[in-house]
C-alpha positions in Angstrom: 3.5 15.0 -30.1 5.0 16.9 -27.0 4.8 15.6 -23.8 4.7 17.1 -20.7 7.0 14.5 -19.3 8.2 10.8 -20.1 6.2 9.5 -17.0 4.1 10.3 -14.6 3.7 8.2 -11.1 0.3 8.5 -9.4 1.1 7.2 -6.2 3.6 8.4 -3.6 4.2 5.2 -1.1 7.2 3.2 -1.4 6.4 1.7 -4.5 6.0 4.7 -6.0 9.2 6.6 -4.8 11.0 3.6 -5.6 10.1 3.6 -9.1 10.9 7.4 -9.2 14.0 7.3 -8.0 15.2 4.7 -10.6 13.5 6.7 -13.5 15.1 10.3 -11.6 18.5 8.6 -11.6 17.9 7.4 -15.7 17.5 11.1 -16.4 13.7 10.3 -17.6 11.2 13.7 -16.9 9.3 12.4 -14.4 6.2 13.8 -12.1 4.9 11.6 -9.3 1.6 12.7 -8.3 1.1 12.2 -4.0 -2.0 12.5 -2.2 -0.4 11.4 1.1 -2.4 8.8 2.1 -0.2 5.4 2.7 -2.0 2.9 4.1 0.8 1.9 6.9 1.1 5.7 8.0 -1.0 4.9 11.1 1.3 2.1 11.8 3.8 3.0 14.6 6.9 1.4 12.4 7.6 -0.5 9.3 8.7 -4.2 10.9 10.8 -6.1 8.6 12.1 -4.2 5.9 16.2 -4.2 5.8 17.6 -1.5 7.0 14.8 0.8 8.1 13.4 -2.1 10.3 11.1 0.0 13.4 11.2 3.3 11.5 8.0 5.2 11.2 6.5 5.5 8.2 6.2 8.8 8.6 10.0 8.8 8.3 10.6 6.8 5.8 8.4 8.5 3.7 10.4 12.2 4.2 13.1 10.6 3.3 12.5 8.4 0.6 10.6 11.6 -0.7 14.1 13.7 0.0 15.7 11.2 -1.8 13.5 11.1 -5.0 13.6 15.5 -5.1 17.1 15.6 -5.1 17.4 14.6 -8.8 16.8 17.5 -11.4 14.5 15.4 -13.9 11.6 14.8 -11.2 9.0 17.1 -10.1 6.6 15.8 -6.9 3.1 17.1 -6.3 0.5 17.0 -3.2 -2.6 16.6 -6.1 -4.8 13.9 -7.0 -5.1 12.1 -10.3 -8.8 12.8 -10.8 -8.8 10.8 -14.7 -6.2 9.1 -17.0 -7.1 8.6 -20.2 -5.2 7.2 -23.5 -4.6 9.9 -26.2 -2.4 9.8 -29.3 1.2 8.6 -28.7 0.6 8.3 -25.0 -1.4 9.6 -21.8 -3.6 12.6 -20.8 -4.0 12.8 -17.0 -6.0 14.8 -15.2 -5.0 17.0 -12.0 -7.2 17.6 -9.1 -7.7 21.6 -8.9 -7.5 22.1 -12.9 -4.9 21.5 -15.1 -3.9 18.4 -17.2 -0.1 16.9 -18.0 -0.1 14.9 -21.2 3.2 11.8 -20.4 4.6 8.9 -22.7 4.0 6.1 -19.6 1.5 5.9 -16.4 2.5 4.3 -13.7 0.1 3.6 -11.4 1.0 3.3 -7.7 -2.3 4.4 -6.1 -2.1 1.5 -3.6 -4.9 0.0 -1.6 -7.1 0.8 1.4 -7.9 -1.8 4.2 -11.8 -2.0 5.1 -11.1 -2.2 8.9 -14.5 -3.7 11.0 -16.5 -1.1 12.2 -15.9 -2.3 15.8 -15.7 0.4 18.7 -11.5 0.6 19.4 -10.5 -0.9 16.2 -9.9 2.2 14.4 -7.8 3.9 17.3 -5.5 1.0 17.9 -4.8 0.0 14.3 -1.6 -0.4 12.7 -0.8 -0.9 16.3 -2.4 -3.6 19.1 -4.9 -4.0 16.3 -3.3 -5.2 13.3 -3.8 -7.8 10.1 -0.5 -9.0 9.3 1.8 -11.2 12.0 4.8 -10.7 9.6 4.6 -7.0 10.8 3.3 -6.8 14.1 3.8 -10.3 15.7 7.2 -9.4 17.1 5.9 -6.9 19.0 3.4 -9.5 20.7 5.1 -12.1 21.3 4.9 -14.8 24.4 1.8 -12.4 24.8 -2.0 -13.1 24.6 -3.5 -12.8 21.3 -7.0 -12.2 20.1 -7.9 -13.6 16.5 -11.1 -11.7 15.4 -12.5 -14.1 12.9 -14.4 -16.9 11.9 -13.9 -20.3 9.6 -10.8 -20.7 7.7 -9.2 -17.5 7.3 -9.5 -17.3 11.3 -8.0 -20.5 11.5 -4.9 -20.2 9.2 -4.4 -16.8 11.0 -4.2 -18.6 14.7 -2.1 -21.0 13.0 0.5 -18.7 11.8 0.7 -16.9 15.2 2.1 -20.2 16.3 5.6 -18.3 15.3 5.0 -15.6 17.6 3.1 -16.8 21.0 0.9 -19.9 22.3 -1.3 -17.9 23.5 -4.4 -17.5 20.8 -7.8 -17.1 21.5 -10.3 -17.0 18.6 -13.3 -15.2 18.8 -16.6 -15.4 16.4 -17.3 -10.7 15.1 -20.7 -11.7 16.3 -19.6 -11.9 19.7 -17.8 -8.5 20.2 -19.2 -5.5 21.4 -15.3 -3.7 21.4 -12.2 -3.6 23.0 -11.2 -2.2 26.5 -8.7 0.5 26.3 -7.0 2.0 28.9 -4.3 5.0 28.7 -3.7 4.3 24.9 -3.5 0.5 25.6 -5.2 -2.7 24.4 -6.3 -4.4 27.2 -9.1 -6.9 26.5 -11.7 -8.1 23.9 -15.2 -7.0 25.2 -17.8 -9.6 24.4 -21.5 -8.6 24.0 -22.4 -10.8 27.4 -20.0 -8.1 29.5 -16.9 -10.6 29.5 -13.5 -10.3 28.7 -11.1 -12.0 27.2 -7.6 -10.3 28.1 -5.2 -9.7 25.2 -2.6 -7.4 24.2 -3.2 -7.4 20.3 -5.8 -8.5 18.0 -5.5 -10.0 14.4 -7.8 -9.7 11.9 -8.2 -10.0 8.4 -9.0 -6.5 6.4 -10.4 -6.6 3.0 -8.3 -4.9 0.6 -9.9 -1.7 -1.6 -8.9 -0.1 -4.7 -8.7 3.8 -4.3 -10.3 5.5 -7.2 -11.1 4.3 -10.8 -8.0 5.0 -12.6 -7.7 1.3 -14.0 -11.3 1.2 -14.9 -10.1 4.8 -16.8 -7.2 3.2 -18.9 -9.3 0.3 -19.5 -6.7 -1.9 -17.9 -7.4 -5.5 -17.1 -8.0 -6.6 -14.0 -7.4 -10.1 -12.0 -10.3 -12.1 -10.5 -8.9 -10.8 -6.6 -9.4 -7.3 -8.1 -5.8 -6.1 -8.4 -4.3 -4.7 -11.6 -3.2 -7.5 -13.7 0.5 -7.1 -14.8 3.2 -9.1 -16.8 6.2 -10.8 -14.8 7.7 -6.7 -15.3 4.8 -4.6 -13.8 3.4 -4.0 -17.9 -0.1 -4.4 -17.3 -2.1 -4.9 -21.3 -1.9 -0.9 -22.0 0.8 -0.3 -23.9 2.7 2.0 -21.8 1.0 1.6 -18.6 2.5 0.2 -15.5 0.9 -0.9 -12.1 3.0 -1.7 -9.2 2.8 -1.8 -4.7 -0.5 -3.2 -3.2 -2.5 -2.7 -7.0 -1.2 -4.9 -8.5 1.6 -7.3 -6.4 0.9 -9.7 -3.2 1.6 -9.7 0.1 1.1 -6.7 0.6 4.3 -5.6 2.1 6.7 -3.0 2.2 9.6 -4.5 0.9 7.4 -6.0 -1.8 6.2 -2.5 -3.0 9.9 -1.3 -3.2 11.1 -4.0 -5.1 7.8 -4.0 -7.6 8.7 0.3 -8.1 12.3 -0.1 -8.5 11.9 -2.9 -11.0 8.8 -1.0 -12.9 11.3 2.0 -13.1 13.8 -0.1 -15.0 11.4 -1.4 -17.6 9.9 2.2 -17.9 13.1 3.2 -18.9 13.9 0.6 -21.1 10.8 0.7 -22.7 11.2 4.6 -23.3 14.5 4.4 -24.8 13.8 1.7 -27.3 10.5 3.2 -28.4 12.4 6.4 -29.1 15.3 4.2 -30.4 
């Protein structure tokens, strides 16, 4: 059977470009499909990952993107994966807007999306004085007051862990808050439904994780009990061929994580290609 290419990518974050790149530089036809819709983009930087450490994501992306285009054997494109499905010798996918590309190997990289509290200020400070993971933000607070929006044992291990960062932790029940005070762009207190303050310059939460779209349900791949993709110790999840990698399907979710699950997927794609030819 012909294929359009040896692999598509659905998925254009880090993890994704990674695993292009590798596949790009192997010489392997490869079409990463990109909606544009990282879930650090409204983040003001990427904190801790070497050697971009406090660059945009924005940035990083047009680069990493840059990067992936300059090799001859892959093709990026803005469109959505609508359906995947399994047909002969490999994949049929589907293209938002029409059109279908039939590839030997999916790799799926369509991320995750946090379910941020419907809490007035959350949305316009996050990724920033609102934030859910220490590791990335905390530096930027630190020796500052800190709000922990939580309750019971998650709340708990999260004012723990801000020990690293600052003393100064305050946790506070969701059925107390009414919102946050913001002035010129910046956090500056926790508004409880009784009219008082707690002053703060950042808030932790914890933000549920979310599968975009149904492309696993599609492939009929299996899934673990958390609701990521469930994948082998080499990003193989149990269709032959099919790959999962970043947020889907590796924890913490982190930058650097995603990168190193992509670039190591794009090795065993390749691999796998070349001996099943072989």
């Amino acid at each position: 059977m012909d294929h359009d290419f040896d692999c598509v990518v659905i998925g254009g974050g880090v993890a994704g470009l990674s695993a292009a790149l590798v596949l790009g530089r192997a010489r392997r036809r490869t079409l990463v499909l990109d909606q544009g819709r990282q879930s650090n983009l409204a983040a003001a930087h990427v904190g801790g990952l070497l050697g971009h450490d406090g660059t945009p994501p924005g940035e990083l992306y047009e680069l990493a993107r840059a990067q992936v285009a300059a090799y001859d054997a892959v093709v990026l494109r803005d469109v959505e994966a609508v359906d995947a499905s399994i047909e002969d010798e490999g994949f049929a996918v589907v293209l938002g807007g029409g059109g279908r590309v039939r590839v030997r190997a999916v790799v799926l990289a369509t991320g995750m999306s946090y379910e941020v509290p419907d809490v007035p200020g959350f949305a316009e400070l996050w990724g920033g004085a609102v934030f859910h993971c220490p590791f990335c933000h905390g530096w930027e607070v630190r020796d500052r007051p800190v709000v922990v929006y939580g309750a019971g044992e998650i709340a708990a291990r999260q004012a723990t862990l801000l020990a690293a960062w600052t003393d100064d932790v305050t946790v506070v029940d969701p059925a107390e808050v009414a919102g946050l005070r913001v002035e010129d762009g910046a956090l500056r207190a926790v508004v409880r439904h009784d009219g008082s303050e707690i002053r703060c310059d950042g808030v932790l939460l914890h933000a549920p994780l979310r599968r975009r779209g149904e492309l696993p349900e599609r492939l009929g791949v299996e899934l673990t009990d958390s609701g990521l993709v469930a994948v082998d110790a080499e990003m193989r999840t149990s269709v032959p061929g099919a790959y999962a990698i970043g947020d889907l399907a590796v924890a913490p979710p982190h930058v650097a994580t995603a990168l190193g699950s992509g670039q190591l997927a794009g090795t065993v794609v390749t691999r796998d290609l070349l001996f099943a030819s072989g």
